[in-house]
C-alpha positions in Angstrom: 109.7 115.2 90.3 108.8 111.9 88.7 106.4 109.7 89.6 106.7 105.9 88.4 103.4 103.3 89.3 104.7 99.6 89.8 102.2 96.9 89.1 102.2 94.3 91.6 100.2 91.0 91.7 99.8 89.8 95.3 98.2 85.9 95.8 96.7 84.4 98.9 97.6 81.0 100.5 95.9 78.5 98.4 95.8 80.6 95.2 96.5 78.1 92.2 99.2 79.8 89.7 100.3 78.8 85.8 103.9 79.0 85.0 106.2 78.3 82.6 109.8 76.9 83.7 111.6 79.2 81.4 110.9 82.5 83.1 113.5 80.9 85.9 116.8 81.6 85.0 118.5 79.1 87.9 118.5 76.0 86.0 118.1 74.0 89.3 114.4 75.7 89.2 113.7 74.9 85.2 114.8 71.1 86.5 112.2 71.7 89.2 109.3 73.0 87.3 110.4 71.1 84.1 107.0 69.6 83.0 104.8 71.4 85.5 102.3 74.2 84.7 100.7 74.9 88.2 102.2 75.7 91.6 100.2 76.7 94.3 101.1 78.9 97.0 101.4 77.5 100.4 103.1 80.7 102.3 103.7 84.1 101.7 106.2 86.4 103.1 106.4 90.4 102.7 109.8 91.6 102.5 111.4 94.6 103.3 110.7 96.3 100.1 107.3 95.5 100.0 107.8 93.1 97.3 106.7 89.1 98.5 108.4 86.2 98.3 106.1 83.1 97.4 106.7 79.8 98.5 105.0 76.9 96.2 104.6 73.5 95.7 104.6 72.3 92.2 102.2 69.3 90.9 105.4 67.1 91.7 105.2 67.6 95.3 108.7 69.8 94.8 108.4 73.0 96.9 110.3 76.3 96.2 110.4 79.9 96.6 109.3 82.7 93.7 110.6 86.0 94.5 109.7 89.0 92.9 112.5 89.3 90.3 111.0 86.0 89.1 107.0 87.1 89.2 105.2 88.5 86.4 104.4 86.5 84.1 102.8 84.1 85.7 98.8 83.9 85.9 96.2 83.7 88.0 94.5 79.9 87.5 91.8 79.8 91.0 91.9 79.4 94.5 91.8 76.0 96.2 89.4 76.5 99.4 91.0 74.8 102.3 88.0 75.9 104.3 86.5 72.8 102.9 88.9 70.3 104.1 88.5 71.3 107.4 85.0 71.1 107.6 83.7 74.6 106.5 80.5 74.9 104.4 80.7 75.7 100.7 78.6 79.0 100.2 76.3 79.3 97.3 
């Protein structure tokens, strides 16, 4: 029997990522993120597989989906507390 351990980064709603457009290999999403080096995540979906699908909006305003065969090298930048906006207190 083997036994294989898979790595997997998981971000929340708000989380504030750094990419680089070449790690795409559709060119319509190097067009997209051409001159961009932070999405953030606006919705997450788990699929099947355990794997999640990211859905982003890039500094642009251009939104688009990162699935898992696309994930991994990105990095973790912060998280943008939305908390805030709506009112929420900022804990110290």
């Amino acid at each position: 029997m083997k036994q294989t351990t898979i790595s997997v980064n998981v971000y929340e709603i708000g989380d504030i990522l750094k990419i680089n457009a070449k790690d795409f290999r559709l060119v319509a999403k190097q067009r997209d993120l051409d001159g961009c080096k932070r999405v953030m995540v606006i919705g997450a979906k788990q699929r099947l597989d355990k794997m999640y699908t990211y859905k982003v909006i890039t500094e642009k305003g251009v939104t688009l989906q990162l699935t898992p065969s696309e994930q991994g090298n990105e990095e973790y930048v912060g998280h943008v507390d939305l908390g805030l906006l709506m009112g929420g207190e900022r804990k110290a």
